[in-house]
DSSP file (Angstrom, degrees, kcal/mol; ACC not computed):
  #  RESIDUE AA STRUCTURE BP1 BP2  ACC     N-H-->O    O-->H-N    N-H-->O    O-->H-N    TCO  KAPPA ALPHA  PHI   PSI    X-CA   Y-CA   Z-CA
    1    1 A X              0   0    0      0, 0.0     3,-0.1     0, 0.0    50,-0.1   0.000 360.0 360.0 360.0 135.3    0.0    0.0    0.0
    2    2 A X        -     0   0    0      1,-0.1     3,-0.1    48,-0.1     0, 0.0  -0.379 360.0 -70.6 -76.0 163.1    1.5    3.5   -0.8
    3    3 A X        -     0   0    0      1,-0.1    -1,-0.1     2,-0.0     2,-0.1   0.234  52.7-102.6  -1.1 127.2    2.2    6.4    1.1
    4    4 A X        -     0   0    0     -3,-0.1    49,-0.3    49,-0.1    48,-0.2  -0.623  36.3-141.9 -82.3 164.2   -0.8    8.6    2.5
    5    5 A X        -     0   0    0     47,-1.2    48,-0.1    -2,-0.1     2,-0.1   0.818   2.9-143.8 -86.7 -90.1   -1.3   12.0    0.2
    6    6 A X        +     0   0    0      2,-0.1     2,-0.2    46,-0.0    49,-0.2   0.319  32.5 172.7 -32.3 137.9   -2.1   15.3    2.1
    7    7 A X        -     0   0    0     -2,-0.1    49,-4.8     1,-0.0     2,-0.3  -0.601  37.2 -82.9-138.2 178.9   -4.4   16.8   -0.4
    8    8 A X     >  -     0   0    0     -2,-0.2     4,-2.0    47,-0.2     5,-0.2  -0.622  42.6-104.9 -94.8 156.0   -6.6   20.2    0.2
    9    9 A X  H >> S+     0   0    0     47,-0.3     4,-3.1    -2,-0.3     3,-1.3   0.984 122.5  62.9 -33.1 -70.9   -9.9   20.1    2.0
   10   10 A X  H >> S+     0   0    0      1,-0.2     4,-1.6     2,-0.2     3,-0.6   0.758 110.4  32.2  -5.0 -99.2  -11.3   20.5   -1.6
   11   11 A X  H 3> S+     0   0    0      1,-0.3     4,-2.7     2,-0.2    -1,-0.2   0.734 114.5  57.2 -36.5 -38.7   -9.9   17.4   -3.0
   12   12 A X  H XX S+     0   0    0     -4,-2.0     3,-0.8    -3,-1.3     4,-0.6   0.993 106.3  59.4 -65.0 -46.6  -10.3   15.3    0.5
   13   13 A X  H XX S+     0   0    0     -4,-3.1     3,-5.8    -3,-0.6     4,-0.5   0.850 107.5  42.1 -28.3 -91.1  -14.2   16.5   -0.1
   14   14 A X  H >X S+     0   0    0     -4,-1.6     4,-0.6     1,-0.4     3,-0.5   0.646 109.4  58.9 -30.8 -44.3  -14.3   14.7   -3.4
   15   15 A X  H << S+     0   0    0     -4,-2.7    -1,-0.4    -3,-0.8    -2,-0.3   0.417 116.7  30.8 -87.1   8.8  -12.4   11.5   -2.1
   16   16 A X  H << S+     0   0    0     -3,-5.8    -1,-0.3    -4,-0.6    -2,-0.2   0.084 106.4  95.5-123.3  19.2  -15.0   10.6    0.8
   17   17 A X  H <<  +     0   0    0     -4,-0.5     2,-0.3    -3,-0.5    -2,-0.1   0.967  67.8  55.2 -71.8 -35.8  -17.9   12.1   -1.5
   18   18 A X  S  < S-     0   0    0     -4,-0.6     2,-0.5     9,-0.1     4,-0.1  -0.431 109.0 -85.9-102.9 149.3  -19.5    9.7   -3.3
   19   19 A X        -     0   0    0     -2,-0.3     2,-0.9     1,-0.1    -1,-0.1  -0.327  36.0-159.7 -69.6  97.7  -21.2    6.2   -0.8
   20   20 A X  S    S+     0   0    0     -2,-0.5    -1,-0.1     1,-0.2     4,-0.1  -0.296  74.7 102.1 -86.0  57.3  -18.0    4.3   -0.8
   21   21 A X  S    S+     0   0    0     -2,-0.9     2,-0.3     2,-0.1    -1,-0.2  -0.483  79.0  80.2-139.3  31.7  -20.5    1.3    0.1
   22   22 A X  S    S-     0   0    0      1,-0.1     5,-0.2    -4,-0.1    -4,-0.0  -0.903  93.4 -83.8-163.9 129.1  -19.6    0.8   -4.0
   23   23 A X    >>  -     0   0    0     -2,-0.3     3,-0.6     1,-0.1     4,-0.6   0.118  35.4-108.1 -23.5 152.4  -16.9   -0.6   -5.6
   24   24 A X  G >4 S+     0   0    0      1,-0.2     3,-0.8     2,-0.2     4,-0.3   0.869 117.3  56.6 -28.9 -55.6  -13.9    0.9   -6.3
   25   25 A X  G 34 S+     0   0    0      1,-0.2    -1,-0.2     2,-0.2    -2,-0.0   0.636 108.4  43.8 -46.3 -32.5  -14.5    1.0   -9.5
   26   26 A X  G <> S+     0   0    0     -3,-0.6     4,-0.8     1,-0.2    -1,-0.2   0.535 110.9  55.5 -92.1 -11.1  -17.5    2.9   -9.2
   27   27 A X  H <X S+     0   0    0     -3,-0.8     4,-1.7    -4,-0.6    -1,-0.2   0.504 110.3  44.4 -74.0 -37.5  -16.2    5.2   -6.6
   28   28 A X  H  4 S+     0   0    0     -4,-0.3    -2,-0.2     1,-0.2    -1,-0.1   0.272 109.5  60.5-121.0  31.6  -13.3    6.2   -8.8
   29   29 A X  H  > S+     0   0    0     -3,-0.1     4,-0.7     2,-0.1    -1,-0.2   0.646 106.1  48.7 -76.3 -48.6  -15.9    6.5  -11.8
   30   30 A X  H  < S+     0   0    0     -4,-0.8     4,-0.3     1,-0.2    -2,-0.2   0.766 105.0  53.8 -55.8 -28.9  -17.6    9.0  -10.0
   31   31 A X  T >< S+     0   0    0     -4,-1.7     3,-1.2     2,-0.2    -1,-0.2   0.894 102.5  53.6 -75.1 -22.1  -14.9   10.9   -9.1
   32   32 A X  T 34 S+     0   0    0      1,-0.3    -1,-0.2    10,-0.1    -2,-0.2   0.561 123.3  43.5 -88.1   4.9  -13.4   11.4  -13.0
   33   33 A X  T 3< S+     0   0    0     -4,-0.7    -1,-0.3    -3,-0.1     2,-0.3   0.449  76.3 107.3 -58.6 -17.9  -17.3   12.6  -13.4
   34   34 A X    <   -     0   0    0     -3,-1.2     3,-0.3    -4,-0.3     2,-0.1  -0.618  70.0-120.2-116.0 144.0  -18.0   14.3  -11.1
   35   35 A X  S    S+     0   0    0     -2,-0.3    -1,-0.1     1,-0.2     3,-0.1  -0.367  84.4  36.3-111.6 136.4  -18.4   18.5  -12.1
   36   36 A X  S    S+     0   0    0      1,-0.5     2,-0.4    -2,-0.1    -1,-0.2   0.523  90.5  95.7  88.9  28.3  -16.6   21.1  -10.8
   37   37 A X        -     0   0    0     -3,-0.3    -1,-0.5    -6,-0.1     2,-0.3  -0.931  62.7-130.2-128.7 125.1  -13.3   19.7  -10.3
   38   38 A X    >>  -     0   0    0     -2,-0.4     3,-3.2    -3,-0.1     4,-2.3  -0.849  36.8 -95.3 -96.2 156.3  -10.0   19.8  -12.7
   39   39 A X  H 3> S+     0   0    0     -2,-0.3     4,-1.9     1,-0.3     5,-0.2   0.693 122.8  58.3 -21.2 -33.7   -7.8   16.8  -13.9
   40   40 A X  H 3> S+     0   0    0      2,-0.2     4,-0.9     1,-0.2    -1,-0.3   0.864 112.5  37.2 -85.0 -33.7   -5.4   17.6  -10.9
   41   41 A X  H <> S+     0   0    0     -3,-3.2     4,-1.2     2,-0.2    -2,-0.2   0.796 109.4  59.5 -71.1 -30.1   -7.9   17.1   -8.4
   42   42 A X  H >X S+     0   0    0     -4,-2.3     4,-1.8     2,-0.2     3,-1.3   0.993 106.4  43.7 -40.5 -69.7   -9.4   14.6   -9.8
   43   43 A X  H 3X S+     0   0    0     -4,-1.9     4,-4.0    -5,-0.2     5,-0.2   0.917 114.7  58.8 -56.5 -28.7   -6.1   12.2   -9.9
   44   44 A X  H 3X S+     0   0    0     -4,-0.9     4,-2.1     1,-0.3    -1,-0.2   0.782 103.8  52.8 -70.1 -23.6   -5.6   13.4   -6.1
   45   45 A X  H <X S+     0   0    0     -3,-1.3     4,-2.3    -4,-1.2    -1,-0.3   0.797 107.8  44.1 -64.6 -40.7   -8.6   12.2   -5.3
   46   46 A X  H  X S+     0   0    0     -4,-1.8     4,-2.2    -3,-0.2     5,-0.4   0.909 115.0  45.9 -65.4 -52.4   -8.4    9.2   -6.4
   47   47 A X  H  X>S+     0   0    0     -4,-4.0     4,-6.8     1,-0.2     5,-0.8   0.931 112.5  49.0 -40.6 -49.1   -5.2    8.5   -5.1
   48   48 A X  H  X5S+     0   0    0     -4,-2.1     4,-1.0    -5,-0.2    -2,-0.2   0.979 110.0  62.4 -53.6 -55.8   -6.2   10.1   -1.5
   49   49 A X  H  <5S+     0   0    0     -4,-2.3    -1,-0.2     1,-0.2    -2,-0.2   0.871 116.8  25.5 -21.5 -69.7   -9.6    7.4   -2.3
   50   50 A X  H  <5S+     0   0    0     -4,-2.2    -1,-0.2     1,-0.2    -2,-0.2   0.784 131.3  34.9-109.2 -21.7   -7.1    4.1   -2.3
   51   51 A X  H  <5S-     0   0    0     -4,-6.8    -1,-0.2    -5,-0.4    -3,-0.2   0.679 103.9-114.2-107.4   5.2   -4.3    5.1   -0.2
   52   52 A X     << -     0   0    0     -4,-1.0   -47,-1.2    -5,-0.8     2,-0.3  -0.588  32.4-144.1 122.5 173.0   -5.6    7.3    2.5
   53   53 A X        -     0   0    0    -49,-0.3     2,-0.4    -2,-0.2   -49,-0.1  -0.979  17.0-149.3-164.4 166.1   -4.9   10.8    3.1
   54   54 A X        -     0   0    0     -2,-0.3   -47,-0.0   -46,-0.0    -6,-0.0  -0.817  30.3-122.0-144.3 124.4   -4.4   13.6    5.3
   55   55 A X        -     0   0    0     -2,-0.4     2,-0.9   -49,-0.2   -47,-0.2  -0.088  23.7-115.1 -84.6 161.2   -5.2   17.0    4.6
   56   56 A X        -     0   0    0    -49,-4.8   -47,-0.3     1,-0.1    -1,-0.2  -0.472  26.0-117.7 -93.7 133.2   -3.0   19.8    4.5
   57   57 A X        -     0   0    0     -2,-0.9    -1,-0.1   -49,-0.1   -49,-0.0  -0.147  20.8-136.2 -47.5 137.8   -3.2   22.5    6.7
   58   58 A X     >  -     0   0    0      1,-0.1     4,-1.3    -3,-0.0     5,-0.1  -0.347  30.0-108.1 -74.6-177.0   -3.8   25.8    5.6
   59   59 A X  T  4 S+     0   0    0      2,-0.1    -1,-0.1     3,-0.1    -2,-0.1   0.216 120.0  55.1 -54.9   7.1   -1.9   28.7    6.8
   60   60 A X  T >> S+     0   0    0      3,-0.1     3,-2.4     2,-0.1     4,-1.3   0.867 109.5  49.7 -94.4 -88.1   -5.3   29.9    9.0
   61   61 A X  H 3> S+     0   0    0      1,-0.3     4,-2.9     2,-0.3     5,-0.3   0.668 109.0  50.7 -19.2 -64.9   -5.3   26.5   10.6
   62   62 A X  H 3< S+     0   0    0     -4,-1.3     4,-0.5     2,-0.2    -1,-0.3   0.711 113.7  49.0 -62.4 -15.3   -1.2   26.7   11.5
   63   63 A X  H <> S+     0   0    0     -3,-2.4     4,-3.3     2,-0.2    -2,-0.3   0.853 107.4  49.4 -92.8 -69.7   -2.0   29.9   13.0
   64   64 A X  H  X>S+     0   0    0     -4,-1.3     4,-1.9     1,-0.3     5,-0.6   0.907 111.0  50.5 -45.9 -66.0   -4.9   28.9   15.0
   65   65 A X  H  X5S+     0   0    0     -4,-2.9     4,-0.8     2,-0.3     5,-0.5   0.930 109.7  51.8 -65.4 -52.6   -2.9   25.9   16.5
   66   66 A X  H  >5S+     0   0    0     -4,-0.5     4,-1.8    -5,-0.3     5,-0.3   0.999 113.6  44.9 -56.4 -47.0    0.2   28.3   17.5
   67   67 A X  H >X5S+     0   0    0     -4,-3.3     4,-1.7     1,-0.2     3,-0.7   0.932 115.1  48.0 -56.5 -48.6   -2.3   30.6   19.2
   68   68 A X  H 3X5S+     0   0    0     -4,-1.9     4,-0.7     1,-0.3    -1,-0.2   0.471 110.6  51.5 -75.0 -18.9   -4.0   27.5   20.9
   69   69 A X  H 3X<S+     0   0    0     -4,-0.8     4,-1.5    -5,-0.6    -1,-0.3   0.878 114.9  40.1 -95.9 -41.7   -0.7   26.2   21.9
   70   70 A X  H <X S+     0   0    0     -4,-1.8     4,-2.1    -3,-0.7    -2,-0.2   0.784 116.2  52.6 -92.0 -30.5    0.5   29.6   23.7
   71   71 A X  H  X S+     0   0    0     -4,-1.7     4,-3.0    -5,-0.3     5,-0.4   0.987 112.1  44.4 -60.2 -72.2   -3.3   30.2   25.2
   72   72 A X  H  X S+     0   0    0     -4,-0.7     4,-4.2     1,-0.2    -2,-0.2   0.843 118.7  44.9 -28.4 -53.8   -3.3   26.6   26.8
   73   73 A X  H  X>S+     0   0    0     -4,-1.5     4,-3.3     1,-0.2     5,-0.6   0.919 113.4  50.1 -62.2 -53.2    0.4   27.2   28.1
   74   74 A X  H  <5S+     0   0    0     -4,-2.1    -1,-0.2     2,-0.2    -2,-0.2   0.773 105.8  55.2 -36.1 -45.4   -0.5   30.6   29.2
   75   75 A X  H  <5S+     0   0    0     -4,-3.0    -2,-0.2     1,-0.1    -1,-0.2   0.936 107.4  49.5 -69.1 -40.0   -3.6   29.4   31.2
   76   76 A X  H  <5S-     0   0    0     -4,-4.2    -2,-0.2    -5,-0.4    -3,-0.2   0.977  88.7-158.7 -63.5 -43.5   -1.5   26.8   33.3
   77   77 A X  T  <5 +     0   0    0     -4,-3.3    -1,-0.1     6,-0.1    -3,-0.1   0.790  17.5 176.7  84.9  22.8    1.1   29.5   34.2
   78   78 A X  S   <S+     0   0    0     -5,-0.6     2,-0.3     5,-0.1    -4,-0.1   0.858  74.0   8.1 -19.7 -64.9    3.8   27.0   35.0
   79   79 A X  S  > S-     0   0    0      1,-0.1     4,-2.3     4,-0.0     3,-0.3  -0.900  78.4-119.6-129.6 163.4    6.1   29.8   35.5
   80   80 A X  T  4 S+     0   0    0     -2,-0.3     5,-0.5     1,-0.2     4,-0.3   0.902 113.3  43.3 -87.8 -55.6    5.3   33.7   35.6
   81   81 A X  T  > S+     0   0    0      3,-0.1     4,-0.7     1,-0.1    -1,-0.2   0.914 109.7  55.8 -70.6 -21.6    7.8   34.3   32.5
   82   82 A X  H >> S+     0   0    0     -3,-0.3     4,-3.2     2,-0.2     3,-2.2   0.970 108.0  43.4  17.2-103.6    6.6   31.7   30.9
   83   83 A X  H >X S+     0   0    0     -4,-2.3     3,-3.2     1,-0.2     4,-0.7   0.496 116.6  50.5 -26.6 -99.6    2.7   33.0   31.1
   84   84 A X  H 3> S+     0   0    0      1,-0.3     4,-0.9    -4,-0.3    -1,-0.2   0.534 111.5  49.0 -15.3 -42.4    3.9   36.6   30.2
   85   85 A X  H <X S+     0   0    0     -3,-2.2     4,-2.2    -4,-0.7     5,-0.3   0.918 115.4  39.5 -74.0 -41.6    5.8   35.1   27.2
   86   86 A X  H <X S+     0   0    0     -4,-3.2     4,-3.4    -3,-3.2    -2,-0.2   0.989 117.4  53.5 -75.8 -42.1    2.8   32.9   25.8
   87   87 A X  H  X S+     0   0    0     -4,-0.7     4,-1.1    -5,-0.4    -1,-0.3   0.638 105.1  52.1 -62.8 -16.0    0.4   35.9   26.6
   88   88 A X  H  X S+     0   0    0     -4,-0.9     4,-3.8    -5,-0.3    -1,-0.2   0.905 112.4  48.5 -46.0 -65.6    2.6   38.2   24.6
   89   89 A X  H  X S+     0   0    0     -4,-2.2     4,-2.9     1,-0.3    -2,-0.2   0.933 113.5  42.6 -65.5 -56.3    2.3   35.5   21.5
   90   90 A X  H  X S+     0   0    0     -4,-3.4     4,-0.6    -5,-0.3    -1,-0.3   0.909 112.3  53.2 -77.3 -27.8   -1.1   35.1   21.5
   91   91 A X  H >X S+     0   0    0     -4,-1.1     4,-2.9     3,-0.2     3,-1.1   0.978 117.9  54.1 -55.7 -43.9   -1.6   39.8   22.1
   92   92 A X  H 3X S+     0   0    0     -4,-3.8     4,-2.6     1,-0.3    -2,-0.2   0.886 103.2  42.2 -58.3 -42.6    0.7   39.3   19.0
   93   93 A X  H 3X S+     0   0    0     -4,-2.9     4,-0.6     2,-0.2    -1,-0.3   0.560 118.7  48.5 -90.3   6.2   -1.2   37.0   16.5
   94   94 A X  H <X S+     0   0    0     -3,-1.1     4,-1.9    -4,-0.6     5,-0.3   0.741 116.2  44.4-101.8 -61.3   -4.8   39.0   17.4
   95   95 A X  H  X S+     0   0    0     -4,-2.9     4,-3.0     1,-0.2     5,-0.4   0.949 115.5  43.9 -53.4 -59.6   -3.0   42.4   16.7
   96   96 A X  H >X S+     0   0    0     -4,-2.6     4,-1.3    -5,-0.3     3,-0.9   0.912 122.8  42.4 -41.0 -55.7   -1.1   41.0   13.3
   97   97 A X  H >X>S+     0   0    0     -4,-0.6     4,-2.5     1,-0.3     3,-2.4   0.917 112.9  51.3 -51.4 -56.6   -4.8   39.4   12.5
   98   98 A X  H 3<5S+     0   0    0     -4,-1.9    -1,-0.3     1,-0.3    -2,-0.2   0.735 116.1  41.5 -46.2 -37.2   -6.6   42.8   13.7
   99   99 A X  H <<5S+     0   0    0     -4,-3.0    -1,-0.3    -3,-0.9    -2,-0.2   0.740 119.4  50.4 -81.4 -24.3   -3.9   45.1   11.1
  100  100 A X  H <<5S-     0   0    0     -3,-2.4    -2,-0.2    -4,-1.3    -1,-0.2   0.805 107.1-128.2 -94.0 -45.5   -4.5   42.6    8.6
  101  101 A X  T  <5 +     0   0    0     -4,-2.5     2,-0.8     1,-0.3    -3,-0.2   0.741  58.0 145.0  94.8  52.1   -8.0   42.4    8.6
  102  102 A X      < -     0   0    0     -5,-1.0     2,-0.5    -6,-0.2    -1,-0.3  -0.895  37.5-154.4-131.9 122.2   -8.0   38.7    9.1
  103  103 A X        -     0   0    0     -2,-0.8     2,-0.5    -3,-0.1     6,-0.1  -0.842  11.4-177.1-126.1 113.4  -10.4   36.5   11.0
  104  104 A X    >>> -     0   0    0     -2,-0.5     3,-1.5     1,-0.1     4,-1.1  -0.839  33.6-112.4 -85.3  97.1   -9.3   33.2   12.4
  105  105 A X  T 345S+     0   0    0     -2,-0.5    -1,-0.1     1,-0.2     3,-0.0  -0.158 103.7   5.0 -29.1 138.3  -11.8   30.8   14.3
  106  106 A X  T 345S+     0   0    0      1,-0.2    -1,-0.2    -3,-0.0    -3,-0.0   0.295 120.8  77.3  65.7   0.8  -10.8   30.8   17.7
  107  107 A X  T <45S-     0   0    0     -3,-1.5    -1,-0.2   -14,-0.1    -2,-0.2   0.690 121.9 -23.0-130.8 -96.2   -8.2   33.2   17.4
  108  108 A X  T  <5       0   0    0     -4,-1.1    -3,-0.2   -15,-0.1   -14,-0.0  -0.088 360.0 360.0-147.8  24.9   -9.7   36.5   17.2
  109  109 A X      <       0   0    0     -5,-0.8    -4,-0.2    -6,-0.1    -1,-0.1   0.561 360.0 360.0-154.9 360.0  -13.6   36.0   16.0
């Protein structure tokens, strides 16, 4: 069995869309039908279909997780620089969003 892909939401969409309660065959007939999709998503789909996948993070997503990571750390407060440092990181990625005009679930809307 190959390698798992990481593919875009998009694409992952496509490869669990269709009632894989179906052949293969018929699975990976629907996807080189199926409308609104080009030839490069298509084949990613399929692939992601028969050897697995995992999708790739966006940049929103990587952002979210760093804030989420510095909040948590921040709440426990191990050590008093510590807090100050992870509560810095997280006033930093809601100002950058806030300047930016950029709204992050969980982050800063």
């Amino acid at each position: 069995m190959a390698e798992k892909v990481k593919v875009s939401r998009e694409v992952a969409e496509l490869a669990t869309k269709f009632d894989h309660r179906h052949s293969s065959i018929a699975v990976i007939e629907e996807i080189i039908c199926a409308d609104g999709y080009d030839e490069s998503q298509k084949t990613q789909a399929i692939n992601a279909f028969l050897n697995g996948y995992e999708v790739e993070k966006t940049p929103e997503d990587e952002i979210a997780e760093v804030y989420q990571e510095a909040e948590r750390n921040f709440k426990l407060k191990k050590s008093k620089s510590n807090s100050a440092f992870n509560e810095g990181v997280c006033d930093g990625i809601r100002t950058t969003l806030d300047l930016l005009n950029i709204k992050i679930e969980g982050v800063n809307e």
